[in-house]
N, CA, C and O atoms as a Maestro MAE file, in Angstrom:
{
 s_m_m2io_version
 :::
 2.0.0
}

f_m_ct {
 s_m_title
 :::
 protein
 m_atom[204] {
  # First column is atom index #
  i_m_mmod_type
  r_m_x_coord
  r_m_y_coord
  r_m_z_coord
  i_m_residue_number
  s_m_chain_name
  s_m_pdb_residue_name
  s_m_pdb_atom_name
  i_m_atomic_number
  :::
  1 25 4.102 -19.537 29.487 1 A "UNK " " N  " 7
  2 3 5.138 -20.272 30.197 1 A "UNK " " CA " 6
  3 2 6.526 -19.835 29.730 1 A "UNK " " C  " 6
  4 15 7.470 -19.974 30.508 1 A "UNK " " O  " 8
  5 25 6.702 -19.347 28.586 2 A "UNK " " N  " 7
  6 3 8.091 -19.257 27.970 2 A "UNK " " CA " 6
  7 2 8.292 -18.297 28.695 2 A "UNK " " C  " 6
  8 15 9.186 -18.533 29.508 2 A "UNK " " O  " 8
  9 25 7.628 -16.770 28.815 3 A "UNK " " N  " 7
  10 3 7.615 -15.712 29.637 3 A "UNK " " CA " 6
  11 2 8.495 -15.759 31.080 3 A "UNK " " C  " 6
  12 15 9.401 -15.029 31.481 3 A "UNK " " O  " 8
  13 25 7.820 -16.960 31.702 4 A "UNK " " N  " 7
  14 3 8.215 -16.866 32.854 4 A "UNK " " CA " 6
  15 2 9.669 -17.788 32.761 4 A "UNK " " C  " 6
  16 15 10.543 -17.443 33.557 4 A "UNK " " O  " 8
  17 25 9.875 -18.539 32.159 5 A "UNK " " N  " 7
  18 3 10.822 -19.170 32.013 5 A "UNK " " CA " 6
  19 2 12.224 -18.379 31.350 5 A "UNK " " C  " 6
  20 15 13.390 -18.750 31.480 5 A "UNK " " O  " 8
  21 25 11.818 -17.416 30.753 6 A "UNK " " N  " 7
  22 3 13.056 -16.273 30.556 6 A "UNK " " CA " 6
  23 2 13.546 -15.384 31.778 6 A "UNK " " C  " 6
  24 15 14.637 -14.819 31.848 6 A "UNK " " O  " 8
  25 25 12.506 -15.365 32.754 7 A "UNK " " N  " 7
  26 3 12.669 -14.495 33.806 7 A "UNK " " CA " 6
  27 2 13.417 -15.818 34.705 7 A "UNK " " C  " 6
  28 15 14.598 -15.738 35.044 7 A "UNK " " O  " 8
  29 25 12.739 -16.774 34.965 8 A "UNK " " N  " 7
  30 3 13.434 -17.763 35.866 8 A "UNK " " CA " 6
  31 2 13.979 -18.999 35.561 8 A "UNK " " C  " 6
  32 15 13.579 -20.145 35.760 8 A "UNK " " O  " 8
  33 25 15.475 -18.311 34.774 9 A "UNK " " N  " 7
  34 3 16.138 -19.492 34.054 9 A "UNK " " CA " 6
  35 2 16.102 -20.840 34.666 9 A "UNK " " C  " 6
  36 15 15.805 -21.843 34.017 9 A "UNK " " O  " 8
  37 25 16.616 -20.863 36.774 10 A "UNK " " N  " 7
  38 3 16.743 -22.037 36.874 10 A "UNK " " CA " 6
  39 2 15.415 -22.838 37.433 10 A "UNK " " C  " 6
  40 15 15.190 -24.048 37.420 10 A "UNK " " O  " 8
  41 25 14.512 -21.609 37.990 11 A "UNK " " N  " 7
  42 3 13.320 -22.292 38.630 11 A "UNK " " CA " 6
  43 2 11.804 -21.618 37.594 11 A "UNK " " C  " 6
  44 15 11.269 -20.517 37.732 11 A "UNK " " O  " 8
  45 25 11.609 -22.197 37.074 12 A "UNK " " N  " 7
  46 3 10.378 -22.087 35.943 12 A "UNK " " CA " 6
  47 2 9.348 -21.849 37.364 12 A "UNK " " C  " 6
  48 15 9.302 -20.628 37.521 12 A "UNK " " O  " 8
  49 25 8.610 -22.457 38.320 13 A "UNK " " N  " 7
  50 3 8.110 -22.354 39.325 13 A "UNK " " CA " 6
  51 2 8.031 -21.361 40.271 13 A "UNK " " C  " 6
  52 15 9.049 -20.725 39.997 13 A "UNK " " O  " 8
  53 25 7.436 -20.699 41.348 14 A "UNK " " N  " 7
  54 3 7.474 -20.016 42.365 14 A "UNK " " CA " 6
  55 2 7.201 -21.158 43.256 14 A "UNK " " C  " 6
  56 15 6.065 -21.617 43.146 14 A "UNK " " O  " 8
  57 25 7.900 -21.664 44.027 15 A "UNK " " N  " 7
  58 3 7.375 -22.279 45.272 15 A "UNK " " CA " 6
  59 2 6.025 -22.084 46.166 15 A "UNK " " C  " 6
  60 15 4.941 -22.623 46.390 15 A "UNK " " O  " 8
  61 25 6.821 -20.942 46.530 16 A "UNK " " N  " 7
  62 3 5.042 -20.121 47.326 16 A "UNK " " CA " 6
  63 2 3.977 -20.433 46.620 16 A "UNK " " C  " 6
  64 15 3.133 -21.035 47.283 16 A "UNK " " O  " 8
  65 25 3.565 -20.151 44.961 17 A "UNK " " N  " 7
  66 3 2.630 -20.375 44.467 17 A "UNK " " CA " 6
  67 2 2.261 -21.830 44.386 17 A "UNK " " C  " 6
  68 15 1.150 -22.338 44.240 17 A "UNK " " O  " 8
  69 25 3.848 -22.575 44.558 18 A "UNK " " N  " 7
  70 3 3.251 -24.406 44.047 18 A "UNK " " CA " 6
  71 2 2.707 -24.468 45.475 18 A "UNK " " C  " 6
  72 15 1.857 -25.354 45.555 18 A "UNK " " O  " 8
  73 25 2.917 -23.808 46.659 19 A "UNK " " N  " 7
  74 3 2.520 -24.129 48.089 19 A "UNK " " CA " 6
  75 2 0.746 -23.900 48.064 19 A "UNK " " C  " 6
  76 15 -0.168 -24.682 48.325 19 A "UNK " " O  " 8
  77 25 0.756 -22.057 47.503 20 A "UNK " " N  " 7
  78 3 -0.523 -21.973 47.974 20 A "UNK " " CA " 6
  79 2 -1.664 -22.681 46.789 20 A "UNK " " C  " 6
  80 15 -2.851 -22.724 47.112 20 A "UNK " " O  " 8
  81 25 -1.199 -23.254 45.340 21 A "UNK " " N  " 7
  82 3 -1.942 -23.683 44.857 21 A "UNK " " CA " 6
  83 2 -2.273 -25.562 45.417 21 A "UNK " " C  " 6
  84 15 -3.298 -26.220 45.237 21 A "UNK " " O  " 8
  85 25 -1.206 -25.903 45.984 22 A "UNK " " N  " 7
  86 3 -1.287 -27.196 46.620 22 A "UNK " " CA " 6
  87 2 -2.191 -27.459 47.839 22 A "UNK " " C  " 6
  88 15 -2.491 -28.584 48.239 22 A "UNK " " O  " 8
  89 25 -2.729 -25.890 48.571 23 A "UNK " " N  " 7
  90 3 -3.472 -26.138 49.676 23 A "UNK " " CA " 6
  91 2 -4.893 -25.815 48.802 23 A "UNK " " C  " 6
  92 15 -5.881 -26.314 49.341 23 A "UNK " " O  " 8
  93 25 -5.197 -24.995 47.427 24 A "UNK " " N  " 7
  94 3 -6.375 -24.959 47.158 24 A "UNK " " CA " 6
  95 2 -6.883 -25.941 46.100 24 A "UNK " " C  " 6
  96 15 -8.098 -25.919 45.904 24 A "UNK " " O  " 8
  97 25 -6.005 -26.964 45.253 25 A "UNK " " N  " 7
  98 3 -6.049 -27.866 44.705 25 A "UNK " " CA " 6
  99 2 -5.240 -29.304 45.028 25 A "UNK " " C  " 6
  100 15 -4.291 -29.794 44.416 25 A "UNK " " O  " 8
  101 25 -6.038 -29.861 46.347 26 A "UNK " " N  " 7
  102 3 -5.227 -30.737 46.944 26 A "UNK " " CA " 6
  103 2 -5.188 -32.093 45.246 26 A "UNK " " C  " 6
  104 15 -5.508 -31.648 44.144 26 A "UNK " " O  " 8
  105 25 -4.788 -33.514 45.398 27 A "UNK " " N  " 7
  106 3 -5.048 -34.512 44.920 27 A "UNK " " CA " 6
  107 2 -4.569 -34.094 43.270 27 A "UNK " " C  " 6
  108 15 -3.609 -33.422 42.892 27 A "UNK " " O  " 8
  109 25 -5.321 -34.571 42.724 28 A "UNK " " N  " 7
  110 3 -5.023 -34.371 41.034 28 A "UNK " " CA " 6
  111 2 -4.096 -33.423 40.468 28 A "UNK " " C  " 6
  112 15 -3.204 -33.580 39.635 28 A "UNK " " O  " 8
  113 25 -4.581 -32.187 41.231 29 A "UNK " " N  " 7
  114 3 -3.539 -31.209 40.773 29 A "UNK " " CA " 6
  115 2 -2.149 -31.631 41.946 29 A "UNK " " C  " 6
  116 15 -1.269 -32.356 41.483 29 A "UNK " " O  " 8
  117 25 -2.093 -31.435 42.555 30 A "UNK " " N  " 7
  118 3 -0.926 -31.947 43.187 30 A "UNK " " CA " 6
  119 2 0.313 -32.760 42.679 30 A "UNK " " C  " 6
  120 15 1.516 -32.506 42.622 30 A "UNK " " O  " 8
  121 25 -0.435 -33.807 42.341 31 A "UNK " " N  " 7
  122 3 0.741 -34.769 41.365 31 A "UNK " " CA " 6
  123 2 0.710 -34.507 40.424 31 A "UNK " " C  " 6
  124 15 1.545 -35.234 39.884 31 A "UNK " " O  " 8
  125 25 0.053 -33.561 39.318 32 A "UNK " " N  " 7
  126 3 0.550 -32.933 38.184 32 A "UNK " " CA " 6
  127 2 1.457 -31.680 38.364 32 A "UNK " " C  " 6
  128 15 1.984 -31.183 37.368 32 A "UNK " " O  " 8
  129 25 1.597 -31.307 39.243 33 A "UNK " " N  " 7
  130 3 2.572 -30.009 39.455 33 A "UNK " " CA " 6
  131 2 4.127 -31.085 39.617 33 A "UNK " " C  " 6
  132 15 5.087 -31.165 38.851 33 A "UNK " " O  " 8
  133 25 3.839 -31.843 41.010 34 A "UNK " " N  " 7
  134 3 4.851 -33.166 40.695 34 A "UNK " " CA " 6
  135 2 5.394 -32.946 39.663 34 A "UNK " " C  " 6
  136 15 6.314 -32.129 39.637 34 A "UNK " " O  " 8
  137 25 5.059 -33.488 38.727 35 A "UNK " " N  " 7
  138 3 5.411 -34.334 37.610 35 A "UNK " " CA " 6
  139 2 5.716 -33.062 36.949 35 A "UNK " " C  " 6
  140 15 6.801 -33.169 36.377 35 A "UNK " " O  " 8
  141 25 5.118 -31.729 36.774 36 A "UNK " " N  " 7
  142 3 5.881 -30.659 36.141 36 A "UNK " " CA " 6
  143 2 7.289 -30.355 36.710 36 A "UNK " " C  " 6
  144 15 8.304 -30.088 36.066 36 A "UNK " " O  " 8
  145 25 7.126 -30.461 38.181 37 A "UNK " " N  " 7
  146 3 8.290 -29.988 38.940 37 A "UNK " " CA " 6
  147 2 9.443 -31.081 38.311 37 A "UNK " " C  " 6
  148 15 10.501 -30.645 37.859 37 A "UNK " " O  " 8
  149 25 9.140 -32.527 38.326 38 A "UNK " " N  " 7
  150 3 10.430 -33.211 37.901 38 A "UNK " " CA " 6
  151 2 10.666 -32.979 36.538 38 A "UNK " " C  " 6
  152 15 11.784 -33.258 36.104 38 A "UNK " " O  " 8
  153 25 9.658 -32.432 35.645 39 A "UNK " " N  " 7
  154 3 10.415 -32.289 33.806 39 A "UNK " " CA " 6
  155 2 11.076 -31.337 33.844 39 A "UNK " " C  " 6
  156 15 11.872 -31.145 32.925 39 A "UNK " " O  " 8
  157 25 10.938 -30.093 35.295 40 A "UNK " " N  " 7
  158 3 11.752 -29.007 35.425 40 A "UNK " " CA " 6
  159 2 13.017 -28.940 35.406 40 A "UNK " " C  " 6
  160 15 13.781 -28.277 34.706 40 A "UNK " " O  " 8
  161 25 13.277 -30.056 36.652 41 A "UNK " " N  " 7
  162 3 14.439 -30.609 36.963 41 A "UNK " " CA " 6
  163 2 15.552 -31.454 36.264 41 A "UNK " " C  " 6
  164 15 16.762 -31.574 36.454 41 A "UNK " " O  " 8
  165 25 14.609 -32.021 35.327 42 A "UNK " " N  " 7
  166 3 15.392 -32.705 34.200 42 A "UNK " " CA " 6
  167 2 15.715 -31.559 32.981 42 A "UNK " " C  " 6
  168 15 16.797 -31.821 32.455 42 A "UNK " " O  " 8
  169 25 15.203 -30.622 32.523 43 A "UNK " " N  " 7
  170 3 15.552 -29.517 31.893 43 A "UNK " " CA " 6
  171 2 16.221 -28.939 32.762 43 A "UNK " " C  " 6
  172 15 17.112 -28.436 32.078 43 A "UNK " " O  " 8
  173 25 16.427 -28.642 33.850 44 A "UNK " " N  " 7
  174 3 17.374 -27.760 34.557 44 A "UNK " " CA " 6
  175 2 18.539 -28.721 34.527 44 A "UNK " " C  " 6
  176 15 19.612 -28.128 34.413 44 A "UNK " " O  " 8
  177 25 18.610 -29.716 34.579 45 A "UNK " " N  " 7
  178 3 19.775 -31.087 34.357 45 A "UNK " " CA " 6
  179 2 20.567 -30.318 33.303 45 A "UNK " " C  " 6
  180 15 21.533 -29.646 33.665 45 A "UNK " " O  " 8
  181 25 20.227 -30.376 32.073 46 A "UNK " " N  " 7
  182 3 20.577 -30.611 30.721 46 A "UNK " " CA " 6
  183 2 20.967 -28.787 30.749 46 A "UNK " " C  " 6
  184 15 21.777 -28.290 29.967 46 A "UNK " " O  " 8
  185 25 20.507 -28.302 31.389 47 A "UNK " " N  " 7
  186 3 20.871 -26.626 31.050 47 A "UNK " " CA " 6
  187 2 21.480 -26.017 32.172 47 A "UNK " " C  " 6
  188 15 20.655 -25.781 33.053 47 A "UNK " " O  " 8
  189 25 22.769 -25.641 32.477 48 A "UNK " " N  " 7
  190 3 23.471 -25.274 33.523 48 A "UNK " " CA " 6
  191 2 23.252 -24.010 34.190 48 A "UNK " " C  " 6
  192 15 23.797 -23.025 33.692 48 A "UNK " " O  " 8
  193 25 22.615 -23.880 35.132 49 A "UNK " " N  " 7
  194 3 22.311 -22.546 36.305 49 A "UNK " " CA " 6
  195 2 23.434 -22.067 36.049 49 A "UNK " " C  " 6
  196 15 23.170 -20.914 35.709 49 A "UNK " " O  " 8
  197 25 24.731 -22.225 35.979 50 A "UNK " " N  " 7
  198 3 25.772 -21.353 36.246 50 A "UNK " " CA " 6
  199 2 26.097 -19.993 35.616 50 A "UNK " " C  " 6
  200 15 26.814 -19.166 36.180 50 A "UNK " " O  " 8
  201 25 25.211 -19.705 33.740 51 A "UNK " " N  " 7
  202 3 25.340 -19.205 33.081 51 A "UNK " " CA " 6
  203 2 24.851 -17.810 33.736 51 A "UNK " " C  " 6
  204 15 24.880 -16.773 33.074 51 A "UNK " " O  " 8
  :::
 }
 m_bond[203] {
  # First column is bond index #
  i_m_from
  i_m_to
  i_m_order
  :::
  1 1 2 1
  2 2 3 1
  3 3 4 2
  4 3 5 1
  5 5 6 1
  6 6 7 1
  7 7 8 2
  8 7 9 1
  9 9 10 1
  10 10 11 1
  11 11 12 2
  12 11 13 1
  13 13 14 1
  14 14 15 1
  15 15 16 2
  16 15 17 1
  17 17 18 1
  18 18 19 1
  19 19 20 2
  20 19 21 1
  21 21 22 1
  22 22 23 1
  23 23 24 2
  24 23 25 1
  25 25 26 1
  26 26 27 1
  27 27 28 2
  28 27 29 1
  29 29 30 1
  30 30 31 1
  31 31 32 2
  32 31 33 1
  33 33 34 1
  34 34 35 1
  35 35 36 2
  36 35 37 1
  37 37 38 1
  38 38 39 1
  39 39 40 2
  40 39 41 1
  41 41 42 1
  42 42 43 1
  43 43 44 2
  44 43 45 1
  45 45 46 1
  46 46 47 1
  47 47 48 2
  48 47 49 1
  49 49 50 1
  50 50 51 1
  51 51 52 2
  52 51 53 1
  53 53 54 1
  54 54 55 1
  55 55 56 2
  56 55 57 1
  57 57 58 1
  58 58 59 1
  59 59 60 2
  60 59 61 1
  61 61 62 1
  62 62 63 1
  63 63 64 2
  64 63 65 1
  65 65 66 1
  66 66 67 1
  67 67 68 2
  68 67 69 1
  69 69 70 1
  70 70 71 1
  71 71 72 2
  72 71 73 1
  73 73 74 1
  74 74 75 1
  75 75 76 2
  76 75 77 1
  77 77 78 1
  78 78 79 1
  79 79 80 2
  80 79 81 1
  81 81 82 1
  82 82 83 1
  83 83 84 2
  84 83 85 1
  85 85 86 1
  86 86 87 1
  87 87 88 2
  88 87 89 1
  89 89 90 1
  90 90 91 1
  91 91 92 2
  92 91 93 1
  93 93 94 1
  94 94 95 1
  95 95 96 2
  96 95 97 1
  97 97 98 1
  98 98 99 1
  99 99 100 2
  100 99 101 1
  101 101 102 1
  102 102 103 1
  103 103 104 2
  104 103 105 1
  105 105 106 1
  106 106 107 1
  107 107 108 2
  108 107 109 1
  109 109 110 1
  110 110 111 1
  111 111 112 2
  112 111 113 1
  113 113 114 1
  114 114 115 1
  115 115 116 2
  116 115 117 1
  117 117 118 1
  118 118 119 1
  119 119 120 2
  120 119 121 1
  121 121 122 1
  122 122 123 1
  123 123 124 2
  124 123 125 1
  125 125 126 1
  126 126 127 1
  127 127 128 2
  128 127 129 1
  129 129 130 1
  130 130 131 1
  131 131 132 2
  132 131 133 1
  133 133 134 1
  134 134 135 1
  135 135 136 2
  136 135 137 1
  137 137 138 1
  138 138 139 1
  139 139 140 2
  140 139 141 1
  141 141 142 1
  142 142 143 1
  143 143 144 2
  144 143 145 1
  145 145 146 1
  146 146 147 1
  147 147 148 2
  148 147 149 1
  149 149 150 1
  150 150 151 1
  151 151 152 2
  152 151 153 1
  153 153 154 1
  154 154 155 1
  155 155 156 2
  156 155 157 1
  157 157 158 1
  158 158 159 1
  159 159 160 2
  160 159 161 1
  161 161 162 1
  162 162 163 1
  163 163 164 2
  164 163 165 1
  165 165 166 1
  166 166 167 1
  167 167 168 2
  168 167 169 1
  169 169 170 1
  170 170 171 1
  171 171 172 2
  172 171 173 1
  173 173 174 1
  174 174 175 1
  175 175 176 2
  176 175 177 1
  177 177 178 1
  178 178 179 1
  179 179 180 2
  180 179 181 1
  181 181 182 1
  182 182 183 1
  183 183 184 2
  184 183 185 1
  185 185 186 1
  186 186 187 1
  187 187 188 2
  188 187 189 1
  189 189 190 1
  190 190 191 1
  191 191 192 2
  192 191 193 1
  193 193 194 1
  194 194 195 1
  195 195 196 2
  196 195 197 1
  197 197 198 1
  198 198 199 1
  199 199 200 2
  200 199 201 1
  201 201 202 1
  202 202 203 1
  203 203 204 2
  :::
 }
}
């Protein structure tokens, strides 16, 4: 995870991938990506894209 998170300072995520893993792991996984996506967002809060 750190890996990718050096490459994608403001989005730790690929969308596309949260898309196509959301159509092959509907339910459980779903709202755990959720819930990753918002600790993202709250670390992206606290750390400014602008840099």
């Amino acid at each position: 995870m750190n890996r990718l998170k050096s490459v994608h300072h403001c989005y730790v995520l690929d969308i596309h991938a949260i898309v196509e893993l959301s159509k092959l792991f509907p339910g459980a996984f779903k709202r755990s990506l959720q819930a990753l996506v918002r600790a993202n967002q709250m670390e992206n809060d606290q750390q400014s894209c602008e840099e």
